[in-house]
C-alpha positions in Angstrom: -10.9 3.0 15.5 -9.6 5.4 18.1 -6.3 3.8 18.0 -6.4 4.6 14.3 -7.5 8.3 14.6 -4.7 8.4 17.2 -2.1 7.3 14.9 -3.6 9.2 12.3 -3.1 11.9 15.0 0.5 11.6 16.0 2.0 10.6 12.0 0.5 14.0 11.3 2.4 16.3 14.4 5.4 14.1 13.4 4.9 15.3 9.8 5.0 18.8 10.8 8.3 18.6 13.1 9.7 17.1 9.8 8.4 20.1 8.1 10.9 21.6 10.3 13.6 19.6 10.0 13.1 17.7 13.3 15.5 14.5 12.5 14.2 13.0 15.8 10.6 13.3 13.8 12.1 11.9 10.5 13.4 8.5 12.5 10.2 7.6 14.5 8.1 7.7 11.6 10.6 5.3 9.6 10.2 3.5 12.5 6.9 3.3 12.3 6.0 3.1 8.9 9.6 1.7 6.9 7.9 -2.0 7.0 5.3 -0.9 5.6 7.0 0.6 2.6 9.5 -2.2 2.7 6.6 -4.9 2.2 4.3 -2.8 -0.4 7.6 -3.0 -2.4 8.9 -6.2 -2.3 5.6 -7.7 -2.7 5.1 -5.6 -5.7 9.2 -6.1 -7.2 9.5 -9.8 -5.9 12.9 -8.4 -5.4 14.3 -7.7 -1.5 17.2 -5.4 -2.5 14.9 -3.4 -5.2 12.5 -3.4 -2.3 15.0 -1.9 0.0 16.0 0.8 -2.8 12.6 1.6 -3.1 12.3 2.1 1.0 15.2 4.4 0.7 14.0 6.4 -2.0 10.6 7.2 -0.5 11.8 7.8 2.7 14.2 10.3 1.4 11.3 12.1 -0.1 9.9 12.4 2.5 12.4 14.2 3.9 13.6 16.3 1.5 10.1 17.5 0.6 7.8 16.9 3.2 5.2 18.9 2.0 3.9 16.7 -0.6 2.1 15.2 2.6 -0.5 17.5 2.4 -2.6 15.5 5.1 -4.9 13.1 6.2 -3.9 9.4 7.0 -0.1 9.2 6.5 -0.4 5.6 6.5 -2.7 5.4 3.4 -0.9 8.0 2.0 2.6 6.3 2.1 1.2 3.1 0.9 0.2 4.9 -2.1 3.9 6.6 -2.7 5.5 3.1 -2.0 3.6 2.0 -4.1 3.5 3.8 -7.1 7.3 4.3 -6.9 7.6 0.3 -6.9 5.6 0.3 -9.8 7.9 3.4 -11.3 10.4 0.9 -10.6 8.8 -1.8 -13.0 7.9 0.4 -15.5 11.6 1.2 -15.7 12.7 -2.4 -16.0 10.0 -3.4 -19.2 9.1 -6.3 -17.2 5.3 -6.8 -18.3 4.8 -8.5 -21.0 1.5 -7.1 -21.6 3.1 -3.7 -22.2 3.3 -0.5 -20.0 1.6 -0.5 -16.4 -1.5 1.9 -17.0 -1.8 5.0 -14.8 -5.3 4.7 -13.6 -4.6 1.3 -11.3 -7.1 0.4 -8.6 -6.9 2.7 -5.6 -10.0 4.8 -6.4 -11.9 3.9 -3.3 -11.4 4.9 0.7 -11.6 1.3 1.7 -8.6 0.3 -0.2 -6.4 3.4 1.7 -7.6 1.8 5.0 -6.5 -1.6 4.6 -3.3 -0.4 2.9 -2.5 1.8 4.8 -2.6 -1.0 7.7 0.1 -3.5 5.4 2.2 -4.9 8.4 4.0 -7.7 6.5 3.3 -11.1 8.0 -0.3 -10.3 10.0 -1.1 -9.0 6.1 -0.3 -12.3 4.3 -1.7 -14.1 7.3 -4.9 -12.3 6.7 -5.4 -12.6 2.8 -4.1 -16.2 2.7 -7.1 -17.0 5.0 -9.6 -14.9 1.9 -11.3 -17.1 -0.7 -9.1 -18.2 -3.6 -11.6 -15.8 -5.4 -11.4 -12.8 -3.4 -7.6 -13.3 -2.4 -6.3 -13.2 -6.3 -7.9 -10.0 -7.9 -6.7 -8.5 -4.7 -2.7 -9.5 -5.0 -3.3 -9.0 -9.2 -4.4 -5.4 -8.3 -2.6 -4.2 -5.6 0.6 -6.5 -5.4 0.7 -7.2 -9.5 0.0 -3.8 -10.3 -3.2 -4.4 -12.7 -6.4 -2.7 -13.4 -9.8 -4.2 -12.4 -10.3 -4.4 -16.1 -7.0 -6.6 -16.9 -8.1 -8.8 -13.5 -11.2 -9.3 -16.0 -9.6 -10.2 -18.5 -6.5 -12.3 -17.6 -9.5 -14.5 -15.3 -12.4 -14.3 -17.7 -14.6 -12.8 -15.0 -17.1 -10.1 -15.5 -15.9 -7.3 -14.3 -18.5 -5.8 -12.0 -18.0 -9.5 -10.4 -14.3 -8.4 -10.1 -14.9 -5.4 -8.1 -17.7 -6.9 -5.8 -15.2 -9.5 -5.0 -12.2 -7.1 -4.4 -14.7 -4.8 -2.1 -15.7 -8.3 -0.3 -12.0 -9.0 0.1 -11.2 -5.7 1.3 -14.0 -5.5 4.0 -12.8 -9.2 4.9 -9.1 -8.2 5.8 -10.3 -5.1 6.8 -12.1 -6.4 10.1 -8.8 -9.0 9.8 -6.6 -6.2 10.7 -8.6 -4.3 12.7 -8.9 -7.6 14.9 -5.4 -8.4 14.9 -4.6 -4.4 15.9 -7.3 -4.9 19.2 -5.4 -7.9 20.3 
């Protein structure tokens, strides 16, 4: 946890040295953070150069208006950008067959900014491949497919209150994962 409140920490002073132009600033936290974009994406787009569009565009947000980071954990807060601009991204394309990708998607609670905002590509599909099949899929439908907990209950005929207990499991599960994998 203090290496999180330190990271928390530091993202934020970079933030405001970006705030003032501070390039330097700008590169360490694409450093830090770009895979992170780069794998909310292309999980979401099952499309690498899409993916890498998607990184470009959110990084040059960032830079060219930095104060929509108003705050807070940068890392959570990214993951949510990434990942609402990857799902901009599908909306665009009409891929869904089910019609257009509802606004009000699954990110209402604080633990699922904490283990987003911790995506690190292959420790993350490490960590949920080792969830329960029923705790691993609404997770990847919701977060990765871009669905509501009420279309999770649906497309798997699962009540949904069983839906969101089992998400909240899965999230608690990879988030001692991580936080395991980060003290190692």
């Amino acid at each position: 946890m203090l290496n999180e409140a330190r990271r928390v920490e530091e993202a934020s002073l970079l933030m405001a040295r970006v705030r003032e132009r501070d390039a330097g600033a700008f590169e360490a936290l694409y450093d830090s953070y770009h895979r992170l974009v780069y794998g909310i994406a292309a999980r979401i787009l099952r499309d690498d150069m899409a993916a890498e569009d998607v990184t470009q565009s959110v990084f040059l947000k960032l830079w060219s208006a930095p104060d929509a980071f108003r705050g807070g954990n940068f890392g959570a807060w990214l993951a949510r950008v990434s990942r609402n601009r990857a799902l901009d991204v599908l909306r665009s394309r009409g891929v869904r067959e089910e019609g257009e990708i509802p606004t009000d998607l699954p990110l209402d609670i604080v633990l699922d900014e904490l283990v987003i905002s911790r995506l690190d590509g292959a420790r993350v599909r490490e960590a949920l491949a080792s969830l329960p099949l029923e705790q691993r899929e609404p997770i990847e439908l919701g977060f990765f497919g871009g669905i509501t907990h009420e279309e999770i209950s649906r497309r798997t005929a699962t009540p949904l209150g069983t839906i969101k207990t089992r998400i909240r499991a899965g999230l608690r599960r990879l988030r001692a994962s991580l936080e395991t994998g980060m003290a190692q």
